[in-house]
C-alpha positions as CSV (number, residue, x, y, z in Angstrom):
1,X,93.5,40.8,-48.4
2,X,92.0,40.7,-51.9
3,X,91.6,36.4,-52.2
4,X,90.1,34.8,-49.6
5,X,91.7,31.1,-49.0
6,X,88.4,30.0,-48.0
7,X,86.8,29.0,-44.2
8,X,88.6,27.4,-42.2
9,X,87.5,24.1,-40.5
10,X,89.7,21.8,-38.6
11,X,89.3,18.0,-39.9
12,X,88.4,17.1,-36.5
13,X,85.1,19.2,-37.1
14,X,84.2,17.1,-40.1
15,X,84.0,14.1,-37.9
16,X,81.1,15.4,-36.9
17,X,79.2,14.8,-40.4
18,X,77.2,11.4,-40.7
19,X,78.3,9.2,-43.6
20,X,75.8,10.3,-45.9
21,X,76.3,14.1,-45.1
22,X,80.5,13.1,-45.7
23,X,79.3,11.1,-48.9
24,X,77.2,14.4,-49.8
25,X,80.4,17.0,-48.7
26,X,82.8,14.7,-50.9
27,X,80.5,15.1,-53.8
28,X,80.7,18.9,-53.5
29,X,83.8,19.1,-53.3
30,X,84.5,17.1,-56.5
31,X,82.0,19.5,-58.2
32,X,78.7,17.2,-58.5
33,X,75.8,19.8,-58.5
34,X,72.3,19.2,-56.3
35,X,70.8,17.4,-58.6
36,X,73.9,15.5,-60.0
37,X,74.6,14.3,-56.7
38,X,71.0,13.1,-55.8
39,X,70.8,11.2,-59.2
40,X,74.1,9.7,-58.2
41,X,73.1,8.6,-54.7
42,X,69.4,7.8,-55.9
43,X,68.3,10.6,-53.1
44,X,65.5,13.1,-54.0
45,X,66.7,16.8,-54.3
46,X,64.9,17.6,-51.5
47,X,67.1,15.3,-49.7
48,X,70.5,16.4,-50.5
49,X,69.7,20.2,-49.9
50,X,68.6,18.9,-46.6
51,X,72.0,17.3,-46.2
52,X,73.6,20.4,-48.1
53,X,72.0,22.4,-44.8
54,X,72.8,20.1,-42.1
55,X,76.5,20.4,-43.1
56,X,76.0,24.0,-43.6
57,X,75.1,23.9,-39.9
58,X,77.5,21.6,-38.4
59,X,80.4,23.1,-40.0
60,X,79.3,26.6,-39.4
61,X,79.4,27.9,-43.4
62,X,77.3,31.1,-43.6
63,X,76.7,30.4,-47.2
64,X,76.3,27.7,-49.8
65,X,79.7,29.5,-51.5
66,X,82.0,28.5,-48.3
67,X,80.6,25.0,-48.4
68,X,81.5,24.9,-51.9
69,X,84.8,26.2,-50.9
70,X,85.3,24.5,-48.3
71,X,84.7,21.2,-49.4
72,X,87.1,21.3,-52.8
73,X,90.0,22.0,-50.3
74,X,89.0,19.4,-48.4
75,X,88.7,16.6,-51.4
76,X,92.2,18.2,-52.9
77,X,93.8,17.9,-49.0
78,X,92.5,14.2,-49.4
79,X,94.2,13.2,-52.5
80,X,97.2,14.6,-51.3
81,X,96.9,12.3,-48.3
């Protein structure tokens, strides 16, 4: 298999994120940066890469990368919806 479609999470999973770590995956996945994203929710950097982590963790995402992944399916699944 040559293109990976990306980790796969089940939505219940995501249930699991606090509002500000959902506000924080949301923001990913509609491609807002570290910094973008703190200036946006008037968070220190600091801050969101500790939210970037705890995400990271709950959802299981070895790597910033599937995060990234990830969360654009997830924001394009919710359009759709």
């Amino acid at each position: 298999k040559l293109v990976s479609t990306g980790p796969e999470v089940s939505a219940s999973r995501i249930d699991c994120l606090s509002n500000r770590e959902l506000e924080v995956f949301d923001l990913i996945g509609q491609g807002y940066g570290t910094r973008q994203i703190s200036e946006r929710l008037r968070l220190s950097v600091k801050t969101v890469e500790t939210y970037r982590a705890h995400i990271k963790e709950k959802l299981n995402f070895a790597n910033a990368s599937e995060l990234l992944q990830y969360a654009i399916r997830w924001v394009n699944s919710q359009d759709k919806g």
